[in-house]
ZADRENFI-506204 format. One record per atom (N, C-alpha, C, O): atom name; residue in three letters; x, y, z. Coordinates in pm, whole numbers, always signed. Example, Ala and Ser with C-alpha at 12.3 -4.5 7.8 and 13.67 -1.06 7.14 Angstrom:
BEGIN
<rec a="N" r="Ala" x="+1319" y="-569" z="+780"/>
<rec a="CA" r="Ala" x="+1230" y="-450" z="+780"/>
<rec a="C" r="Ala" x="+1320" y="-330" z="+780"/>
<rec a="O" r="Ala" x="+1424" y="-332" z="+846"/>
<rec a="N" r="Ser" x="+1285" y="-225" z="+708"/>
<rec a="CA" r="Ser" x="+1367" y="-106" z="+714"/>
<rec a="C" r="Ser" x="+1290" y="+3" z="+787"/>
<rec a="O" r="Ser" x="+1341" y="+114" z="+804"/>
This chain:
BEGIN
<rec a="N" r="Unk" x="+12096" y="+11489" z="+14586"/>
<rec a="CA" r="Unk" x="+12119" y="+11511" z="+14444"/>
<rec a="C" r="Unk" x="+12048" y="+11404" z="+14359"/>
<rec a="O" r="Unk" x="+11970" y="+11435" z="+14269"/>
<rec a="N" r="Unk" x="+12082" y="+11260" z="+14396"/>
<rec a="CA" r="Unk" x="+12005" y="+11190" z="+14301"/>
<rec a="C" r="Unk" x="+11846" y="+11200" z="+14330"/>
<rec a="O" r="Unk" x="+11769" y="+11192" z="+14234"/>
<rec a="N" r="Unk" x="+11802" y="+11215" z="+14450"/>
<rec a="CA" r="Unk" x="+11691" y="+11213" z="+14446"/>
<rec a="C" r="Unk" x="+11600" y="+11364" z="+14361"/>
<rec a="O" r="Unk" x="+11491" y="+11338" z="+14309"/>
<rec a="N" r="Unk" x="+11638" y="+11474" z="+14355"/>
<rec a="CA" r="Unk" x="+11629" y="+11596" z="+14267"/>
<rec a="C" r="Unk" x="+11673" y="+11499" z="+14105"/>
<rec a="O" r="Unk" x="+11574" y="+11501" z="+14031"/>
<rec a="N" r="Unk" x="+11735" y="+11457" z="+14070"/>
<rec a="CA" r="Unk" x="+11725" y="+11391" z="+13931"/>
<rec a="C" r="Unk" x="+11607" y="+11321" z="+13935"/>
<rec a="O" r="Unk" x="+11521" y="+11382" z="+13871"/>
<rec a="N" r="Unk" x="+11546" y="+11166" z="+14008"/>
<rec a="CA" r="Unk" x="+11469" y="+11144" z="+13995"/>
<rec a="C" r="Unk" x="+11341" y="+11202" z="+13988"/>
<rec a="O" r="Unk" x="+11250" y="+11149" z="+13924"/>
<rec a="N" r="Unk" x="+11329" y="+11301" z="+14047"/>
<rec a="CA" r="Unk" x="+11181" y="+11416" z="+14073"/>
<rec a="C" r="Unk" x="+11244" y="+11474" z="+13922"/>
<rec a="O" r="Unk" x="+11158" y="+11436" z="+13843"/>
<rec a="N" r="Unk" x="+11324" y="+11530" z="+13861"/>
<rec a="CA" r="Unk" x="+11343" y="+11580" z="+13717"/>
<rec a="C" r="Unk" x="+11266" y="+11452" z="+13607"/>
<rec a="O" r="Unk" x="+11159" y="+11454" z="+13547"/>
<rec a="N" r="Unk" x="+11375" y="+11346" z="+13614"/>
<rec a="CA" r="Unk" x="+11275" y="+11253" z="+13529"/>
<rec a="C" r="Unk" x="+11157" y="+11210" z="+13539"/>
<rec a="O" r="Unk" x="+11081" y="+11199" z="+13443"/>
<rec a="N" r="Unk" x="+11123" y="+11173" z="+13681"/>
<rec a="CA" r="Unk" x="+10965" y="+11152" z="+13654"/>
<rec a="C" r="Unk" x="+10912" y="+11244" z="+13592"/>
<rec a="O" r="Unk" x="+10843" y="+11222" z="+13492"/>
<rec a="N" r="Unk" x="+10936" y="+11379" z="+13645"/>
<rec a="CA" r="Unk" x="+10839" y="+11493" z="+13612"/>
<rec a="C" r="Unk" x="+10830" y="+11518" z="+13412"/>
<rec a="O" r="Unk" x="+10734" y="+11555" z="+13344"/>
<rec a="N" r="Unk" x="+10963" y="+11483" z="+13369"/>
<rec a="CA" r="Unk" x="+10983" y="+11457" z="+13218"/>
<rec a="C" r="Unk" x="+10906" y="+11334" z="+13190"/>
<rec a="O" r="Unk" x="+10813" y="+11352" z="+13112"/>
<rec a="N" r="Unk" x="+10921" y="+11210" z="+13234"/>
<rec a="CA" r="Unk" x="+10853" y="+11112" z="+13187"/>
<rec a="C" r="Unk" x="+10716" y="+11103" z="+13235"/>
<rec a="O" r="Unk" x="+10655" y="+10997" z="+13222"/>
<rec a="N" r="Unk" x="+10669" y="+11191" z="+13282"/>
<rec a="CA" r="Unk" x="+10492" y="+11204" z="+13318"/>
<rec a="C" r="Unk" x="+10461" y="+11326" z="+13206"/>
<rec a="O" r="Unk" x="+10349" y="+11309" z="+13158"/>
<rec a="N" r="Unk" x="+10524" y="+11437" z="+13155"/>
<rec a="CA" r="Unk" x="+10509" y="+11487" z="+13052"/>
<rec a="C" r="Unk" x="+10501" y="+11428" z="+12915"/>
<rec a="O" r="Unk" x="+10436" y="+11481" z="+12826"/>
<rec a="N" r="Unk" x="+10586" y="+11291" z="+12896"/>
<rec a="CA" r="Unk" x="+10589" y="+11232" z="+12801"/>
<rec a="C" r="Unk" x="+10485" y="+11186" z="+12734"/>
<rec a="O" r="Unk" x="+10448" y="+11223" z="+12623"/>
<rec a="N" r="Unk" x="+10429" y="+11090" z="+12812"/>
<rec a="CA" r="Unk" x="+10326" y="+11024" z="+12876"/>
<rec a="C" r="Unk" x="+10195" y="+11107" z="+12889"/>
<rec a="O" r="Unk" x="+10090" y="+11051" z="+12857"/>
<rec a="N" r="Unk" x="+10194" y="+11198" z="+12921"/>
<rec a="CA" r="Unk" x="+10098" y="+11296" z="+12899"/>
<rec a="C" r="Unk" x="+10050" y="+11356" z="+12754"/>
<rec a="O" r="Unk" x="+9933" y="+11387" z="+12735"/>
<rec a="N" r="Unk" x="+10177" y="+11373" z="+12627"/>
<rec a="CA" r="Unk" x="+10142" y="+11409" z="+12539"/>
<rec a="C" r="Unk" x="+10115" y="+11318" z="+12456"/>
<rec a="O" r="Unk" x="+10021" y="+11332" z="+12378"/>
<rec a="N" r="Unk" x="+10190" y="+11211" z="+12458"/>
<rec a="CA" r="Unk" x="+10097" y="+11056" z="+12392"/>
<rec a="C" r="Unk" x="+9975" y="+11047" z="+12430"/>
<rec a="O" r="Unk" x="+9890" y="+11066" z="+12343"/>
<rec a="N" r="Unk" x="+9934" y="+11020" z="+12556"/>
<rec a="CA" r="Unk" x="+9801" y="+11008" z="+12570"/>
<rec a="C" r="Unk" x="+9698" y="+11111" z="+12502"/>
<rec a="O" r="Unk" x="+9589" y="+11060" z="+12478"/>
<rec a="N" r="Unk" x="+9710" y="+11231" z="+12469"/>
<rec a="CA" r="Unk" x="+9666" y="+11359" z="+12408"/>
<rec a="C" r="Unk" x="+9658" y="+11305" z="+12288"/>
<rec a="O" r="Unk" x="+9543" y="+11307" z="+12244"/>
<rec a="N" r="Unk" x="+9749" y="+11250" z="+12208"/>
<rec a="CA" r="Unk" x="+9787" y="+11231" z="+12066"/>
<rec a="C" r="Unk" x="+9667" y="+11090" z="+12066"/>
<rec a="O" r="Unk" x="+9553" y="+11091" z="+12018"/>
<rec a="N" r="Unk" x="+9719" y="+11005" z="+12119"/>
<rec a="CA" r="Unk" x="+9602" y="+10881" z="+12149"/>
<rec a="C" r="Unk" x="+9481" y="+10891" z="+12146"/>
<rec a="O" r="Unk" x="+9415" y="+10812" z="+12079"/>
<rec a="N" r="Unk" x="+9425" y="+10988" z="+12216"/>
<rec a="CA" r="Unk" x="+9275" y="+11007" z="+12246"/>
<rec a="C" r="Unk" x="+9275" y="+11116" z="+12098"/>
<rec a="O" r="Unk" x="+9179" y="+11092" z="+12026"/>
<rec a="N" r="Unk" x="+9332" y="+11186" z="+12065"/>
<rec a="CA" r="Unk" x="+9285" y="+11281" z="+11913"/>
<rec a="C" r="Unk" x="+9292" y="+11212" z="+11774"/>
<rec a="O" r="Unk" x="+9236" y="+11250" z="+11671"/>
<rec a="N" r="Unk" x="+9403" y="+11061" z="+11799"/>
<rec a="CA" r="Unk" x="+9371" y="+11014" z="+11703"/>
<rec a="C" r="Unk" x="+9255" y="+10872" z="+11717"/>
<rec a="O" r="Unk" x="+9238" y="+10791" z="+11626"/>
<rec a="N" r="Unk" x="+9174" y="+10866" z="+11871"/>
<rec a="CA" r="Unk" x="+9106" y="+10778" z="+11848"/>
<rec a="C" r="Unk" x="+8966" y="+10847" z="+11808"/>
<rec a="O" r="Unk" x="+8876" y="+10775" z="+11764"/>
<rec a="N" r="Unk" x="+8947" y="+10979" z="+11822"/>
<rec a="CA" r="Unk" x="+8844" y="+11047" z="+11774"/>
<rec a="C" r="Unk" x="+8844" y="+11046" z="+11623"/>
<rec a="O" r="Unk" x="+8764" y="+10986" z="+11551"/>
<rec a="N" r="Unk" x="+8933" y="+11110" z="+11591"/>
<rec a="CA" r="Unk" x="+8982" y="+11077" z="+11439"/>
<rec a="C" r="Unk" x="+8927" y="+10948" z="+11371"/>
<rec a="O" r="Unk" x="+8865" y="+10935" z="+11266"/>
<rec a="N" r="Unk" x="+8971" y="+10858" z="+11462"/>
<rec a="CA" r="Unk" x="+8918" y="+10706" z="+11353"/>
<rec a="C" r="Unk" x="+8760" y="+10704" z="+11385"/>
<rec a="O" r="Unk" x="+8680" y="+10681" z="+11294"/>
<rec a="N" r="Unk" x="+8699" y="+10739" z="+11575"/>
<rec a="CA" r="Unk" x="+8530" y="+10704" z="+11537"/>
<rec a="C" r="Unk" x="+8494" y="+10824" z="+11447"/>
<rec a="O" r="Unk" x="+8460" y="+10792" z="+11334"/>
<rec a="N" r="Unk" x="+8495" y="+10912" z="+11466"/>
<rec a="CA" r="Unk" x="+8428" y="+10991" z="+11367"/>
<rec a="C" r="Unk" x="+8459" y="+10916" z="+11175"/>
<rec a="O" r="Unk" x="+8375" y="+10948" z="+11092"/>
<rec a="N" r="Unk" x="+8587" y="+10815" z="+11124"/>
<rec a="CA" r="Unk" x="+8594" y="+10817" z="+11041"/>
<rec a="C" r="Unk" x="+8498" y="+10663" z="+11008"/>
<rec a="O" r="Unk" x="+8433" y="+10624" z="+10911"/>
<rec a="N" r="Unk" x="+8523" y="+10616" z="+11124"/>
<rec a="CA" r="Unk" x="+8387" y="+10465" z="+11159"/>
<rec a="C" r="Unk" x="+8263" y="+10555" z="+11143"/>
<rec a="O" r="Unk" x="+8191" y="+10527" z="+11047"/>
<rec a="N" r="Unk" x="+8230" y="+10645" z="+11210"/>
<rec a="CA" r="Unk" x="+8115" y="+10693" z="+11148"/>
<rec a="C" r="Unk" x="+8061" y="+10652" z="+11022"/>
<rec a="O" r="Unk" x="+7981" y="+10566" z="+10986"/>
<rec a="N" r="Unk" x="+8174" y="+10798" z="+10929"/>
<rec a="CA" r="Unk" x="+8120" y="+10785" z="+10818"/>
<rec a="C" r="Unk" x="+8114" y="+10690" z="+10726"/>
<rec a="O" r="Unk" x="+8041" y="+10685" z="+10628"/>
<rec a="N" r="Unk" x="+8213" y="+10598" z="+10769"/>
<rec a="CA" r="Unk" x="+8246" y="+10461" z="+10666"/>
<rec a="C" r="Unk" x="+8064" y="+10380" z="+10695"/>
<rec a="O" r="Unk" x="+8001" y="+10322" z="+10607"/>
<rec a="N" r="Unk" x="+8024" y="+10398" z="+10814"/>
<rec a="CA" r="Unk" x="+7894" y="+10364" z="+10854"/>
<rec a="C" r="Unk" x="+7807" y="+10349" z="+10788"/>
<rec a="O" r="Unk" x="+7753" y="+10250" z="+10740"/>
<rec a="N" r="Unk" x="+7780" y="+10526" z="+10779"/>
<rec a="CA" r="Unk" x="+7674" y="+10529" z="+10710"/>
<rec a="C" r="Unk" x="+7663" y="+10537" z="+10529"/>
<rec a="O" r="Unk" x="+7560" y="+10540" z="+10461"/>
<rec a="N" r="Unk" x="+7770" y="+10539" z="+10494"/>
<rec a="CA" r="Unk" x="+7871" y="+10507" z="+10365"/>
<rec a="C" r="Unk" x="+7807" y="+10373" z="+10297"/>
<rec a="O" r="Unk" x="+7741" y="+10363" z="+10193"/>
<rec a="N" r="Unk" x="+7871" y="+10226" z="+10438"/>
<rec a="CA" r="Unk" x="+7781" y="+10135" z="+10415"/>
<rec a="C" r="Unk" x="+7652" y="+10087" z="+10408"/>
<rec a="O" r="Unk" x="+7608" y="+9990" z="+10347"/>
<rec a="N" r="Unk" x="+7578" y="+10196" z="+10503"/>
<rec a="CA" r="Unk" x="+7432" y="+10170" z="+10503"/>
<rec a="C" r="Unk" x="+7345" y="+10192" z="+10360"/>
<rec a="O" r="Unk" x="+7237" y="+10149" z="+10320"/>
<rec a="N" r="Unk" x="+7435" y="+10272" z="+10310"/>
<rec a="CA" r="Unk" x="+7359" y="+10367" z="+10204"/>
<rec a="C" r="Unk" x="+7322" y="+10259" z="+10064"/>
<rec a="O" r="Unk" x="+7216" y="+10239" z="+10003"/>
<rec a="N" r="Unk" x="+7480" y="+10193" z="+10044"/>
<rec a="CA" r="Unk" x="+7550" y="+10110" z="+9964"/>
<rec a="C" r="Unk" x="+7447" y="+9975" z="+9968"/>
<rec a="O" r="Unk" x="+7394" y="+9923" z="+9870"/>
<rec a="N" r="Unk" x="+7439" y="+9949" z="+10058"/>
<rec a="CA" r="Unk" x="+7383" y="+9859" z="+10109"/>
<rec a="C" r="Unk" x="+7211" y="+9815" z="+10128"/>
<rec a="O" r="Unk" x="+7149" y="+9714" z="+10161"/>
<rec a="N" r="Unk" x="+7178" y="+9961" z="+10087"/>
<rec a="CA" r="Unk" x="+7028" y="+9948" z="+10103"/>
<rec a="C" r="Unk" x="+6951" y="+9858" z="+10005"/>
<rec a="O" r="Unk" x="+6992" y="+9863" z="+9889"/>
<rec a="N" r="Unk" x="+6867" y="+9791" z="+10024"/>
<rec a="CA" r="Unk" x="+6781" y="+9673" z="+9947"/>
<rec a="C" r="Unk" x="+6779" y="+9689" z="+9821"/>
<rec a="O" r="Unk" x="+6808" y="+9621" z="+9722"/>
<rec a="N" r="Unk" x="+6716" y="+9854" z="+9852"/>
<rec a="CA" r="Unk" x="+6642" y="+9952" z="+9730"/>
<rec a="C" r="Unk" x="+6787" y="+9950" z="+9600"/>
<rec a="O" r="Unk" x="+6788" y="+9922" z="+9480"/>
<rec a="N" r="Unk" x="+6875" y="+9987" z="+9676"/>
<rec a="CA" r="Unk" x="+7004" y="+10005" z="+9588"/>
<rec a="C" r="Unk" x="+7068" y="+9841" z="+9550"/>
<rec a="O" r="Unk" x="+7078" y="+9815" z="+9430"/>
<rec a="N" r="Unk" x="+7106" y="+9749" z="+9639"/>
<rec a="CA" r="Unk" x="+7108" y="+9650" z="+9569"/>
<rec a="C" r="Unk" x="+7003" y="+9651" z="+9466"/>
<rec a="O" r="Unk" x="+7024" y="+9727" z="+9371"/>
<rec a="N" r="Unk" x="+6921" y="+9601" z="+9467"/>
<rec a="CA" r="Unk" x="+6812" y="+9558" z="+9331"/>
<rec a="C" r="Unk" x="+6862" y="+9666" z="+9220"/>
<rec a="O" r="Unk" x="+6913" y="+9623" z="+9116"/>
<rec a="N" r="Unk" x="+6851" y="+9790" z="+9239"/>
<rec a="CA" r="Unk" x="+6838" y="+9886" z="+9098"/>
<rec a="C" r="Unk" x="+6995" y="+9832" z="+9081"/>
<rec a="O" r="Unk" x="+6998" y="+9804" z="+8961"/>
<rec a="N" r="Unk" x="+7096" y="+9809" z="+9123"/>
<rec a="CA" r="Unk" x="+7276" y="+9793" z="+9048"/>
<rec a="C" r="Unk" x="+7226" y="+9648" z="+9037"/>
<rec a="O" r="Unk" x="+7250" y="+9639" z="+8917"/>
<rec a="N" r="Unk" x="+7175" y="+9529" z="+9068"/>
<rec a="CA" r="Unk" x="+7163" y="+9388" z="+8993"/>
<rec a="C" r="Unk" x="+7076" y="+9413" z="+8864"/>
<rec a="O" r="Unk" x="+7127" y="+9372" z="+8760"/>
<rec a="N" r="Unk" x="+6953" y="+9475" z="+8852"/>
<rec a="CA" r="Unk" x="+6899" y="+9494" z="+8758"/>
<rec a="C" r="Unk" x="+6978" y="+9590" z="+8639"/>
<rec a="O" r="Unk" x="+6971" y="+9535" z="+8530"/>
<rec a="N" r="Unk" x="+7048" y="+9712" z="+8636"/>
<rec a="CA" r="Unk" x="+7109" y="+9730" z="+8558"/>
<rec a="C" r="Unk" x="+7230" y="+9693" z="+8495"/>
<rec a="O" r="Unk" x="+7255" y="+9683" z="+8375"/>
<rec a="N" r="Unk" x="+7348" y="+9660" z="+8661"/>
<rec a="CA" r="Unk" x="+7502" y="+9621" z="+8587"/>
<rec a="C" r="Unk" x="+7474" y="+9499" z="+8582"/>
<rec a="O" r="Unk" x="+7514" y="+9455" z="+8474"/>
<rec a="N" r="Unk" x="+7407" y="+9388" z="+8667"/>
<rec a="CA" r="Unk" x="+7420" y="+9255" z="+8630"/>
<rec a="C" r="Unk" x="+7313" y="+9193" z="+8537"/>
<rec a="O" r="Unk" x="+7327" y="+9072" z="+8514"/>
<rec a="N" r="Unk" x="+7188" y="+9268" z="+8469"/>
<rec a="CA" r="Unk" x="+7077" y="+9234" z="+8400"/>
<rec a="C" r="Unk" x="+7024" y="+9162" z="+8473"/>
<rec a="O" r="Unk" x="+6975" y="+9064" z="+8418"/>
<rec a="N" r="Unk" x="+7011" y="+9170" z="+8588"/>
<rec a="CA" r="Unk" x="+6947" y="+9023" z="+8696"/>
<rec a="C" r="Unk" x="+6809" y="+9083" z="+8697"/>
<rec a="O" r="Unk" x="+6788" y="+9205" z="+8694"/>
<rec a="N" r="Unk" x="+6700" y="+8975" z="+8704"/>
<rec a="CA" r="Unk" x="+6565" y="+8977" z="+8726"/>
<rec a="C" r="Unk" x="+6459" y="+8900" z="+8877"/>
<rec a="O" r="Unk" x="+6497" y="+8784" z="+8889"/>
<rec a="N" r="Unk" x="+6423" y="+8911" z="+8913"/>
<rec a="CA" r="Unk" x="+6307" y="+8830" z="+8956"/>
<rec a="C" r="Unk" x="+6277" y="+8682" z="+8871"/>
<rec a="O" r="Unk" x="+6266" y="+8677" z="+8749"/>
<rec a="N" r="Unk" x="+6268" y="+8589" z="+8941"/>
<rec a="CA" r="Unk" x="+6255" y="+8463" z="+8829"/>
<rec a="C" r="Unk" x="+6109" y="+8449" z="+8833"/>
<rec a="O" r="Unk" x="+6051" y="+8475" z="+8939"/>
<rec a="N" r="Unk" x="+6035" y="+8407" z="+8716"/>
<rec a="CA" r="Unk" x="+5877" y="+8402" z="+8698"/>
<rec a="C" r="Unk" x="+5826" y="+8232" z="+8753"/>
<rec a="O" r="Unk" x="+5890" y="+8127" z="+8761"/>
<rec a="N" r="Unk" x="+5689" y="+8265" z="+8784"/>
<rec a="CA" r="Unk" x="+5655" y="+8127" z="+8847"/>
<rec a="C" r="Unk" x="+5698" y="+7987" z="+8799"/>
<rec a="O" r="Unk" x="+5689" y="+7883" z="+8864"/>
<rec a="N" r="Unk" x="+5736" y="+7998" z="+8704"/>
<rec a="CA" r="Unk" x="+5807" y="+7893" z="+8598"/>
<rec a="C" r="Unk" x="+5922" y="+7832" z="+8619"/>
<rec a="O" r="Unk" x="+5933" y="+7712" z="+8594"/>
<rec a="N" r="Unk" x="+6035" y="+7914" z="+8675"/>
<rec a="CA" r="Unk" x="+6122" y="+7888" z="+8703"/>
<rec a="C" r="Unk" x="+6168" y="+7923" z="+8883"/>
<rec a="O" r="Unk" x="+6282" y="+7940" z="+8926"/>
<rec a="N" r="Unk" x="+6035" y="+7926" z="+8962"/>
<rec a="CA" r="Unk" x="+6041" y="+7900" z="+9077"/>
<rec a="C" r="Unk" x="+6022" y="+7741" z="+9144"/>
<rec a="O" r="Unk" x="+5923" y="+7669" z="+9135"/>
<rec a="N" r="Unk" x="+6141" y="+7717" z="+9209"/>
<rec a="CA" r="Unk" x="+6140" y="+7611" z="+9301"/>
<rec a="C" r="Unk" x="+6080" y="+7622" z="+9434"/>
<rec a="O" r="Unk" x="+6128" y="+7709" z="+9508"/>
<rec a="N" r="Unk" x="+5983" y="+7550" z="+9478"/>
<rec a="CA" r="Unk" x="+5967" y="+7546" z="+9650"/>
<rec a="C" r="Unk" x="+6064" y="+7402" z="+9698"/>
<rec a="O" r="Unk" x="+6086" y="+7292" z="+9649"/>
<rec a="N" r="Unk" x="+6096" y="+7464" z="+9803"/>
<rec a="CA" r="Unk" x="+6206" y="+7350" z="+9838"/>
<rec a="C" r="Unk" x="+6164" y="+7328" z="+10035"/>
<rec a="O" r="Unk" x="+6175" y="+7399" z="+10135"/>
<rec a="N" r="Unk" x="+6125" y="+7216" z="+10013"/>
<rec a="CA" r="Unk" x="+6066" y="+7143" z="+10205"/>
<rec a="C" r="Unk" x="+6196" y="+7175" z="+10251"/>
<rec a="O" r="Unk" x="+6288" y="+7180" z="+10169"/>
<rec a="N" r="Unk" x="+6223" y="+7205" z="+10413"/>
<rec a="CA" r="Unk" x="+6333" y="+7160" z="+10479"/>
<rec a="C" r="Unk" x="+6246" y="+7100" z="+10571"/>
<rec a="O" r="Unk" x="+6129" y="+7125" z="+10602"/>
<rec a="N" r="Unk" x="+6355" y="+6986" z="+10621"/>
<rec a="CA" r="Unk" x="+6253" y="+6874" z="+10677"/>
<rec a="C" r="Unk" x="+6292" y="+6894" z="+10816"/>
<rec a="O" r="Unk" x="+6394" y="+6962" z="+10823"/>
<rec a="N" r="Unk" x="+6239" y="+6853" z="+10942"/>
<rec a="CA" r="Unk" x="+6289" y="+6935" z="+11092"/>
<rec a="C" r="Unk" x="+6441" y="+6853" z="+11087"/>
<rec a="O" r="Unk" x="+6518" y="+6943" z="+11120"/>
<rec a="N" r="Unk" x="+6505" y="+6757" z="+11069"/>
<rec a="CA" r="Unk" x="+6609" y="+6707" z="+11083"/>
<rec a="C" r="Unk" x="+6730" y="+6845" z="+11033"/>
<rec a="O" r="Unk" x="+6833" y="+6883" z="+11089"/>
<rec a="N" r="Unk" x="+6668" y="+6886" z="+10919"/>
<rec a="CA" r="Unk" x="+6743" y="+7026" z="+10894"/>
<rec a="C" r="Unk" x="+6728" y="+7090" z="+10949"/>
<rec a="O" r="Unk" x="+6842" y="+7127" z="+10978"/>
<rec a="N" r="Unk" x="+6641" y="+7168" z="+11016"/>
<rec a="CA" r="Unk" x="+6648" y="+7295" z="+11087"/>
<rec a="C" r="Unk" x="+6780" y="+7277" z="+11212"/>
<rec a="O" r="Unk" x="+6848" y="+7178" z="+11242"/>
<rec a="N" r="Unk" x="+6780" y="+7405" z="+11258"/>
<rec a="CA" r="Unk" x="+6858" y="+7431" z="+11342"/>
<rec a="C" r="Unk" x="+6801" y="+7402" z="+11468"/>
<rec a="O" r="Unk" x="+6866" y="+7422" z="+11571"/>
């Protein structure tokens, strides 16, 4: 008798266990597919082209003219 209970619960607690893991793996698809798009979301955001055109319009930012360019030595003690 107890041993027919134990073969009942395992067989329940390997079902358990079975549908978590299901739920687990559908919601880890769920998040890469949502890493995906956050991806390429950032790539987009992020492109050079698009920085420059949003500094030049929302921040009025420019290119600085030879005038107000610094050259600056790093000496080898600085380098890495």
């Amino acid at each position: 008798m107890v041993c027919a209970l134990a073969v009942v619960y395992t067989s329940y607690a390997n079902r358990q266990l079975a549908q978590q893991w299901q739920t687990l793996g559908d919601e880890y698809a769920d998040l890469q597919e949502e890493y995906g798009r956050l991806m390429l979301e950032y790539s987009t955001l992020a492109a050079p082209s698009r920085v420059e055109v949003m500094a030049r319009q929302k921040l009025n930012m420019q290119f600085p003219d030879k005038l107000n360019t610094r050259v600056i030595e790093i000496h080898d003690y600085l380098k890495p």
